[in-house]
Backbone bond lengths (Angstrom), bond angles and torsions (degrees), N, CA, C in turn:
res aa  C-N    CA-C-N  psi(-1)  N-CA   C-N-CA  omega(-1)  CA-C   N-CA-C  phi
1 X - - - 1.456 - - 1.525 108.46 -
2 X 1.413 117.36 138.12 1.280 103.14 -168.57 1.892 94.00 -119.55
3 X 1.398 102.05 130.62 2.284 98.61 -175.26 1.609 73.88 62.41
4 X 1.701 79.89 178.15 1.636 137.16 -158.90 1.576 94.46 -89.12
5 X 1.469 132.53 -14.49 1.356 124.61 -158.48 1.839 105.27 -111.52
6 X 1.170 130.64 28.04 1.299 122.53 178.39 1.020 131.74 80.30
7 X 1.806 122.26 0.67 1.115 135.62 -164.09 1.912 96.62 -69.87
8 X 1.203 124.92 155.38 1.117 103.82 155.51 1.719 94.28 -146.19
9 X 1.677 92.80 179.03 1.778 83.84 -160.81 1.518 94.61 -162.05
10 X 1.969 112.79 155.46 1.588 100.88 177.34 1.604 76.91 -131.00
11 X 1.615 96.45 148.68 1.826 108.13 -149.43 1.989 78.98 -97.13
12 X 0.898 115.47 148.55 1.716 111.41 -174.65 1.821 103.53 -122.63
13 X 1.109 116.40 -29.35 1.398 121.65 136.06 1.288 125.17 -158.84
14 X 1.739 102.18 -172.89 1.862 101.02 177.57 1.292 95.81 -142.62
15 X 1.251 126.73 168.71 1.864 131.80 160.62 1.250 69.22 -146.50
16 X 1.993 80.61 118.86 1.431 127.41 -179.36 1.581 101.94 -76.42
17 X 0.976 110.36 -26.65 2.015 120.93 165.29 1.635 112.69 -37.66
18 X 1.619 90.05 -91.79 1.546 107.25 -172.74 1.326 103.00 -80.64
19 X 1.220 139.18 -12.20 1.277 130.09 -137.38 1.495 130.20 15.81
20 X 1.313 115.25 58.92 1.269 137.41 142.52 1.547 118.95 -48.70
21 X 1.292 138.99 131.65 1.215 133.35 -178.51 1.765 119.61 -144.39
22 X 1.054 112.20 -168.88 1.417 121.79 177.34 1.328 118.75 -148.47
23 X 1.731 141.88 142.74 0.656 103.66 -150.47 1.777 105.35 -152.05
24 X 0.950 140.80 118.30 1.815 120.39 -160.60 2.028 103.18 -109.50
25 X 1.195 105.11 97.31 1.690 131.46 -153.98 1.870 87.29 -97.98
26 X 1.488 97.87 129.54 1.354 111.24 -175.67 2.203 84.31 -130.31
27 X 1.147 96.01 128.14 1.678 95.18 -176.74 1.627 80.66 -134.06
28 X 1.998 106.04 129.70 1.083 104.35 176.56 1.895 132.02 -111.64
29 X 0.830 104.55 -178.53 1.925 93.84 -157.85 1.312 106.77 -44.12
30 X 0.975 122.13 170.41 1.472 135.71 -163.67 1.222 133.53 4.35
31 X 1.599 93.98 43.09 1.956 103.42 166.30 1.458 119.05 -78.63
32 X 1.399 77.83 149.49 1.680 100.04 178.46 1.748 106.57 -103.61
33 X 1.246 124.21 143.58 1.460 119.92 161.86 1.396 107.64 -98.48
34 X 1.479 118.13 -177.41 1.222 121.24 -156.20 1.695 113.32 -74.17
35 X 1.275 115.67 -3.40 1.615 112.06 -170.95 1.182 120.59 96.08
36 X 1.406 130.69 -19.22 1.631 124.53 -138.00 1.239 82.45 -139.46
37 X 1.577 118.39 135.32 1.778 138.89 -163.14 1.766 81.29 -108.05
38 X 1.497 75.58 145.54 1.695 106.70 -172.77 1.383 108.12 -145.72
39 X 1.619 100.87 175.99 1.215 103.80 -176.85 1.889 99.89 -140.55
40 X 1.051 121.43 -173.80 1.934 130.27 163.12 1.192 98.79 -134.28
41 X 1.851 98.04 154.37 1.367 122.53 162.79 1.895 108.51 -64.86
42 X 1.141 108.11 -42.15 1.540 115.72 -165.35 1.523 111.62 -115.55
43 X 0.930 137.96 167.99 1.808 150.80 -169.41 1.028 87.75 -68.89
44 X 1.443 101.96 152.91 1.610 117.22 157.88 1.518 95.72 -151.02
45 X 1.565 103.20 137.66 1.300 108.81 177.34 1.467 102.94 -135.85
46 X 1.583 120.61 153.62 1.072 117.37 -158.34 1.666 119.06 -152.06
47 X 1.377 122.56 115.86 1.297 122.12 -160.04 1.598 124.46 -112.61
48 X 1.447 121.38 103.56 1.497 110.43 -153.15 1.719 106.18 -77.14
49 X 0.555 115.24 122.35 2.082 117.64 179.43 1.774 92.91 -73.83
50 X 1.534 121.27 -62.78 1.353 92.03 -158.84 2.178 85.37 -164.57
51 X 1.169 98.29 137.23 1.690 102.95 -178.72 2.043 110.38 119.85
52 X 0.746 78.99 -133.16 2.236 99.30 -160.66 1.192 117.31 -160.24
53 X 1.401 108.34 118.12 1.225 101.96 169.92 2.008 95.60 -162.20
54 X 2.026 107.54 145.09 0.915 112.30 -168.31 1.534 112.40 -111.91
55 X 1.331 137.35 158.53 1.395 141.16 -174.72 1.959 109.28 -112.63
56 X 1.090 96.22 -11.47 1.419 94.95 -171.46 1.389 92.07 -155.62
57 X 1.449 137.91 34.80 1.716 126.67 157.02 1.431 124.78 68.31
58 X 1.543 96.29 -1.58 1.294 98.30 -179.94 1.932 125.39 -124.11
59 X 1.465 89.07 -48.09 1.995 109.35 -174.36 2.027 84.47 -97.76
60 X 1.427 109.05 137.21 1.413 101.94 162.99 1.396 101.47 -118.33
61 X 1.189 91.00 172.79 2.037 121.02 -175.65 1.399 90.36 -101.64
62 X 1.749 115.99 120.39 1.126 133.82 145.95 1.624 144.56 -67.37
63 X 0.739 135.56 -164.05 2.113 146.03 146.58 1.538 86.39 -57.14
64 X 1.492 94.19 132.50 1.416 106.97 -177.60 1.507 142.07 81.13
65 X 1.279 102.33 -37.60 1.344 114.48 174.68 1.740 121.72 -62.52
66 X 1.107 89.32 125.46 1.875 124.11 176.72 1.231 107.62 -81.52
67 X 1.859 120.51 146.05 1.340 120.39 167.15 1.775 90.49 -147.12
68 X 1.338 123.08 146.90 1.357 136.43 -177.89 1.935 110.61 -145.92
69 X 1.507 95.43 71.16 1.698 89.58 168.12 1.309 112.94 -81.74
70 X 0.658 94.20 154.06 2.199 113.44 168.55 1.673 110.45 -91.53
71 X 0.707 117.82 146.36 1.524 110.82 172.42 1.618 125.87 -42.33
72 X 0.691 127.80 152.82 1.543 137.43 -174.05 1.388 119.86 63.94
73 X 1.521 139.05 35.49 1.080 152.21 -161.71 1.640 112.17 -108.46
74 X 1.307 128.64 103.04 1.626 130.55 -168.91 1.760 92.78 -75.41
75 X 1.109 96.37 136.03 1.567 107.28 171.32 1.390 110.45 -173.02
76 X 1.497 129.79 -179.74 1.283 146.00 178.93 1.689 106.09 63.74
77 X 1.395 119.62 46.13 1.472 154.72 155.78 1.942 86.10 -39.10
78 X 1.209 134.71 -92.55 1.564 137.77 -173.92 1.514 102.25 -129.37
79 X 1.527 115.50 90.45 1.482 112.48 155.55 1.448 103.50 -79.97
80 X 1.619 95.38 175.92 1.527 100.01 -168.50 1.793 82.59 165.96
81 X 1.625 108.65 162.01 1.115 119.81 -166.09 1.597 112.69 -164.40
82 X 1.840 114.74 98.60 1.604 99.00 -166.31 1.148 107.91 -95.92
83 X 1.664 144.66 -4.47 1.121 124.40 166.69 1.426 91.29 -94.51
84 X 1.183 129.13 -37.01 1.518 134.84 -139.12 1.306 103.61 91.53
85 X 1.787 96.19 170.38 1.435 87.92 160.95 2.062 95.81 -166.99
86 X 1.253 103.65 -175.31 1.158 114.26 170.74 1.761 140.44 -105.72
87 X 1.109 124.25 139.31 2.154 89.30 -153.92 1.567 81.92 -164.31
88 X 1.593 127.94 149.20 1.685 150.82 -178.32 1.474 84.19 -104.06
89 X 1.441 123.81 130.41 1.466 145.81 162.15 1.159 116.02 -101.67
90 X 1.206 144.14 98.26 1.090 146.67 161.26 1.407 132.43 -77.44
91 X 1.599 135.99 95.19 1.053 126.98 -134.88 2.160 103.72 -134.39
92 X 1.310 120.09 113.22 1.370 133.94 -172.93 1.351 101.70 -74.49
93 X 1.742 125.22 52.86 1.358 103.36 173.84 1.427 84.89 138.59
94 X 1.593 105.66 170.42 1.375 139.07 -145.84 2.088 72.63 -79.56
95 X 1.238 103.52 126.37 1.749 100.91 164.18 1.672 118.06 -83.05
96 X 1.285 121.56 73.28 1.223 110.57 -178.59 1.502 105.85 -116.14
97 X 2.052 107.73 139.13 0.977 100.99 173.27 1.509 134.55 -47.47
98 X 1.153 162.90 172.47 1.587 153.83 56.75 0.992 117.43 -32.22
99 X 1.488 119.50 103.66 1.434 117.09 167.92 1.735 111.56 -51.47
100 X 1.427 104.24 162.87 1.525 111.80 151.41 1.379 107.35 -153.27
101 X 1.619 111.98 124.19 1.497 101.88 -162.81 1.451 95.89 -109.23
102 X 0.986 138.52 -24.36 1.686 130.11 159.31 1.536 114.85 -121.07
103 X 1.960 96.00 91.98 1.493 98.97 177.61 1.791 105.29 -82.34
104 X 1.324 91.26 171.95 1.332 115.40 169.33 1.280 132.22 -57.43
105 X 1.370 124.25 -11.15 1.343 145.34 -145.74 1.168 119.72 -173.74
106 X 1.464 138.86 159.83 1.498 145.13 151.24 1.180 108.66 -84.65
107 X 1.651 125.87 -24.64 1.085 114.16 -171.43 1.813 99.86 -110.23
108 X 1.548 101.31 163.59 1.448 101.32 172.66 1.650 115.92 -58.34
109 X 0.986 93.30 174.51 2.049 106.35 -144.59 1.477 110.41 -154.29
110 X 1.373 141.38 155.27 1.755 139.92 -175.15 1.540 78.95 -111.21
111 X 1.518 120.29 149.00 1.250 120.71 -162.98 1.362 90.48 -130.75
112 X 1.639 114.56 -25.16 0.986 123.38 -166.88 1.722 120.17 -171.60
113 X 1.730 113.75 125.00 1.327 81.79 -178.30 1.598 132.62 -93.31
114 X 1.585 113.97 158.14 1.443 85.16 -156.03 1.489 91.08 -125.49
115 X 1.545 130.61 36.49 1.380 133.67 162.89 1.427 113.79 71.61
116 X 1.563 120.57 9.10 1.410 116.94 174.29 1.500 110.82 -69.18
117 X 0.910 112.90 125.09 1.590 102.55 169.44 1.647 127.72 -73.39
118 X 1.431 101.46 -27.83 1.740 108.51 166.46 1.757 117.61 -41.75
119 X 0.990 106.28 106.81 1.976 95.97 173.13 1.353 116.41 -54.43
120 X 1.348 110.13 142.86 1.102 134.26 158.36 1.841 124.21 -37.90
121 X 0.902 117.61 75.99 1.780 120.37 -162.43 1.868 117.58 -93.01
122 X 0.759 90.64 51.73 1.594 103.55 -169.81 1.812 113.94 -41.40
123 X 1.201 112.79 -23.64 2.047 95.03 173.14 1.566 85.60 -176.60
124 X 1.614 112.33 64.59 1.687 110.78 151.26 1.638 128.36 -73.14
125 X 1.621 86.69 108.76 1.696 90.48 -164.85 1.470 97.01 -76.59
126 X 1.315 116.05 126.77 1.436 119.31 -169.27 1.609 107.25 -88.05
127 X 1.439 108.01 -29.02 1.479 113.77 -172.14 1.633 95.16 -60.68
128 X 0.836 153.69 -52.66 1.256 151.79 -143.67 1.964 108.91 -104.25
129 X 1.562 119.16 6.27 1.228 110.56 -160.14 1.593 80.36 -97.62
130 X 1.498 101.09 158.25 1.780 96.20 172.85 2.038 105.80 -86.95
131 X 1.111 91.99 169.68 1.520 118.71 -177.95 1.295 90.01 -63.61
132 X 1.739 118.94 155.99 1.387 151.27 127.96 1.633 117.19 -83.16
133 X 1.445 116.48 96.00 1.537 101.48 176.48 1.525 100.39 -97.62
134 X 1.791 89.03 148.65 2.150 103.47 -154.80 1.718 82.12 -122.18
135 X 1.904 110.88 129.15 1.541 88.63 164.36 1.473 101.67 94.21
136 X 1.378 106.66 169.00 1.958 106.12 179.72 1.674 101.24 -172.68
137 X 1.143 97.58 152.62 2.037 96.07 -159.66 1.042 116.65 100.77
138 X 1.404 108.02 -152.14 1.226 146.69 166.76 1.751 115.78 -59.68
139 X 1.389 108.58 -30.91 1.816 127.12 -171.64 1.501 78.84 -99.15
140 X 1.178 158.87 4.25 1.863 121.59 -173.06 1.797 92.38 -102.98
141 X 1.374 85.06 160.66 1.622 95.40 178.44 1.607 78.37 -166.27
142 X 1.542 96.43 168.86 1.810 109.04 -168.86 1.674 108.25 -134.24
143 X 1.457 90.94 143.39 1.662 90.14 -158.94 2.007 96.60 -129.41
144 X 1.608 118.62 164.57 1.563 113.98 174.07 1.699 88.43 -119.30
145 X 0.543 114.17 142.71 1.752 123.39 154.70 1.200 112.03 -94.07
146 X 1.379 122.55 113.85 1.840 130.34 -165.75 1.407 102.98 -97.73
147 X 1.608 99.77 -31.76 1.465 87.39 -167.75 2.097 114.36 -157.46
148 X 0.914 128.22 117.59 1.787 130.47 -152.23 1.291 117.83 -133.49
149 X 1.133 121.65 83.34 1.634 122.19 167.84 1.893 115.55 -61.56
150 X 1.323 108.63 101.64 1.642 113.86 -177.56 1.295 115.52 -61.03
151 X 1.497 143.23 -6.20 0.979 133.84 165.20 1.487 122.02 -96.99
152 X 1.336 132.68 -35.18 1.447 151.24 175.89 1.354 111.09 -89.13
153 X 1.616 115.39 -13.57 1.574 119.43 -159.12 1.787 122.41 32.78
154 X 1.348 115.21 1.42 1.630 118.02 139.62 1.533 114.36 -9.12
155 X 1.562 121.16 101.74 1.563 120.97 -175.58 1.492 117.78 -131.34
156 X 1.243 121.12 163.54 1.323 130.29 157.69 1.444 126.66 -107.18
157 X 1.109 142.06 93.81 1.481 122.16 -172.58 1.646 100.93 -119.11
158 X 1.573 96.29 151.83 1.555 110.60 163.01 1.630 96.32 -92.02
159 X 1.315 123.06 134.14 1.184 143.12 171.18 1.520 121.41 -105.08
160 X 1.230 148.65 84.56 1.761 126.94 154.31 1.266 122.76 -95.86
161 X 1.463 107.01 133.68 1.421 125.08 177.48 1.664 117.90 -94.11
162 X 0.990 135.73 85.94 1.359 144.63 161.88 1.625 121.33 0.78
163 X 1.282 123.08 141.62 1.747 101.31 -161.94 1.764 95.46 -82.74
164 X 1.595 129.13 161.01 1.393 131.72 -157.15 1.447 117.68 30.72
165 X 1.703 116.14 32.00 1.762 108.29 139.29 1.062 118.45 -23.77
166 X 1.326 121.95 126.86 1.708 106.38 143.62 1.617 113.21 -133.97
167 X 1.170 101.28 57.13 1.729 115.89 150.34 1.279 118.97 -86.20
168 X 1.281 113.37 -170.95 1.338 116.65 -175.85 2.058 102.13 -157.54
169 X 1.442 101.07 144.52 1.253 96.59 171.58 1.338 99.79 -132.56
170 X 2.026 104.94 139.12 1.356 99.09 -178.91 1.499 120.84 -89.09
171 X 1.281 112.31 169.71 1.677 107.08 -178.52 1.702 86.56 -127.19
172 X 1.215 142.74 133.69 1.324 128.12 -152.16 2.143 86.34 -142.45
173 X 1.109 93.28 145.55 1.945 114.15 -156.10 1.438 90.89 -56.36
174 X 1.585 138.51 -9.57 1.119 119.46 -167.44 1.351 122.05 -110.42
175 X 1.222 109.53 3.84 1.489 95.43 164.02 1.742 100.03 -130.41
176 X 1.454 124.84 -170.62 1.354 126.46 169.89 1.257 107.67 -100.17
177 X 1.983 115.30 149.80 1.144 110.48 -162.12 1.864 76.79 -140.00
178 X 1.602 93.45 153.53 1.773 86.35 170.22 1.701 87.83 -146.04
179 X 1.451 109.42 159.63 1.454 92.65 -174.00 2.281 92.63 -151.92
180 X 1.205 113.73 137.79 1.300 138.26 161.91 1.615 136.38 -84.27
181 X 1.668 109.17 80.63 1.956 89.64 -174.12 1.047 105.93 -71.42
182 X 1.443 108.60 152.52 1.558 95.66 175.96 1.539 98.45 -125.35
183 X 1.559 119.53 -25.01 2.011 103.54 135.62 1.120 99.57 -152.44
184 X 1.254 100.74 -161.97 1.346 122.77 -157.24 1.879 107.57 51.66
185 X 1.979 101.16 -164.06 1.206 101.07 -170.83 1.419 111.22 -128.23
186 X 1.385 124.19 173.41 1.540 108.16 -152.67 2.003 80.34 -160.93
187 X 1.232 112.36 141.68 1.445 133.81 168.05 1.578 112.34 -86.28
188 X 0.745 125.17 72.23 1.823 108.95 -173.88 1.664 89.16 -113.62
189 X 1.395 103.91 138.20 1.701 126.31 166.02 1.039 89.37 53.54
190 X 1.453 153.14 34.33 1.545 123.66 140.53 1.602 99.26 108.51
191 X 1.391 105.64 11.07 1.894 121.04 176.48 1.475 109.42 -117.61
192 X 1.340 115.87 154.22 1.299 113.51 149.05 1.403 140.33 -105.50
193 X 1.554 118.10 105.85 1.328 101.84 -168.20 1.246 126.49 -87.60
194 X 1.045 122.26 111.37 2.258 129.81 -178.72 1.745 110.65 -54.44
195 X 1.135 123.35 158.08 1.489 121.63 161.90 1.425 112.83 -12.49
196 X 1.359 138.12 155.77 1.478 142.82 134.06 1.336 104.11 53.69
197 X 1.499 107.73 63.74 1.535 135.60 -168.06 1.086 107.36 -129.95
198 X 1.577 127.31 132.67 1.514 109.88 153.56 1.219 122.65 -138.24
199 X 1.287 117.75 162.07 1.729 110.79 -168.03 1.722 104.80 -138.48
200 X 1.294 113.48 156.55 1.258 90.66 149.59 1.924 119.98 -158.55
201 X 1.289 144.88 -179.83 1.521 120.51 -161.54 1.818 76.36 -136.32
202 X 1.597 105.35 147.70 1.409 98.97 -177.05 1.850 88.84 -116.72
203 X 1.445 93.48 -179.03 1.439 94.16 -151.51 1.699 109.86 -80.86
204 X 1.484 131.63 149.85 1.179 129.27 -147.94 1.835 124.60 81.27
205 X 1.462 108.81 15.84 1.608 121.14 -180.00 1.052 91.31 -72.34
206 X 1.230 117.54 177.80 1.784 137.59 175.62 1.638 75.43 -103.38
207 X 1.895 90.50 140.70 1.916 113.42 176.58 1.588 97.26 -47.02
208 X 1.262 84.18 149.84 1.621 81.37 171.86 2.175 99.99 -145.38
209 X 1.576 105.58 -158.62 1.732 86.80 178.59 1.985 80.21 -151.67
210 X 1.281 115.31 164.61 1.279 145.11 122.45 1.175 123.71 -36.90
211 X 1.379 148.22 92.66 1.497 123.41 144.95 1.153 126.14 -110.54
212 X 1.416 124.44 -149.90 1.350 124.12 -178.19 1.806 119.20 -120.45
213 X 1.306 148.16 140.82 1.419 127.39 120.89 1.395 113.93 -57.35
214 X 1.418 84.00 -178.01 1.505 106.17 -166.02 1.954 109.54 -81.92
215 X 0.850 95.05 -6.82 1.733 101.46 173.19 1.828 106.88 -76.66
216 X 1.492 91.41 -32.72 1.490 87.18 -167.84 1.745 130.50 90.29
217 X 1.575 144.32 134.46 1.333 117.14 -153.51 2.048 93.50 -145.22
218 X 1.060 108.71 166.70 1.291 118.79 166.77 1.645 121.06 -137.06
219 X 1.496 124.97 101.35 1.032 140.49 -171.31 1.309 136.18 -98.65
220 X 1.428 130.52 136.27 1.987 123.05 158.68 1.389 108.41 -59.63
221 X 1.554 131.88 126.65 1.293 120.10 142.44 1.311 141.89 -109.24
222 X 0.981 120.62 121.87 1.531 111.61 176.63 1.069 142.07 -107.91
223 X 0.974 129.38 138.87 1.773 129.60 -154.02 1.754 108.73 -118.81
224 X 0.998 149.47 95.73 1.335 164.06 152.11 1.620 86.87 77.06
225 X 1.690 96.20 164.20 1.448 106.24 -177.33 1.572 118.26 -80.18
């Protein structure tokens, strides 16, 4: 159970360092969050797989929908959740609230800037963004980029691989890569990963690649923090 509110969650990793984490968030029907707008020391980005859920009581987060705060960002004014839903948290740091009991706003707000270069992405409906096709043939498969820091190149991408791909994408020893199926099946480092899988290679791995079975897969990727 994660808090007092029903959340429950299976932690997919941590670095016991920064406490950076990952996170597979099951929020169930008609939750309420605590009321009280907050903010984090570190990013949190957040990817809904499938359900509803609202940050301010009013606009909800669908299938698909992306969120990318930066640190210091006031939000969660009235969560709440009427089907529920299910969603991967990705979180730059120890997740602890800061209260804020009289924000500035109903809506989320920069409280502070905190030099991330990643934008601020508050409800990228992914279902509706068009494709990037990478490659041509037999090698193309089509990818969204949700989210891109231009100096670190630090990324998020939705990835699908077509069923009998036979491309390859590399994951190369120097930076960290963590990656989410969310179906189908996917070859990465010499494994196979099934639906609602996650893996990840920290930095200094031997290169490794992405591929495909023959079913074909659609994935989160992430590329260094």
């Amino acid at each position: 159970v994660l808090g007092t509110h029903g959340l429950r969650r299976k932690l997919l990793s941590l670095d016991s360092d920064s406490e950076r984490a990952t996170q597979y968030v099951n929020i169930p029907e008609g939750w309420k969050g605590g009321g009280v707008a907050h903010y984090h020391e570190g990013y949190e980005e957040v990817f809904v797989l499938h359900g509803d859920v609202s940050l301010t009581g009013r606009d909800y987060l669908g299938d698909g929908s992306y969120i990318y705060r930066p640190a210091g960002i006031v939000h969660g004014h009235d969560e709440q959740a009427k089907k529920g839903c299910h969603c991967v948290i990705r979180t730059g740091g120890k997740l602890e609230l800061i209260l804020v009991h009289e924000p500035e706003d109903d809506e989320e707000y920069v409280l502070f800037d905190s030099g991330d270069d990643r934008p601020f992405v508050i409800d990228l409906r992914t279902r509706i963004m068009p494709w990037e096709g990478i490659g041509a043939g037999t090698t193309r498969y089509r990818r969204k980029v949700l989210s891109e820091s231009p100096t670190s190149r630090a990324s998020t991408t939705l990835v699908s691989l077509p069923p009998g791909w036979q491309g390859s994408i590399p994951l190369n020893g120097a930076d960290e890569w963590e990656w989410f199926v969310i179906d189908g099946d996917a070859h990465i480092g010499g494994a196979v990963h099934g639906s609602e899988t996650y893996g990840s290679r920290p930095v200094g791995s031997p290169d490794a690649a992405i591929k495909v079975t023959a079913r074909g897969a659609t994935l989160l990727l992430w590329r260094g923090f």
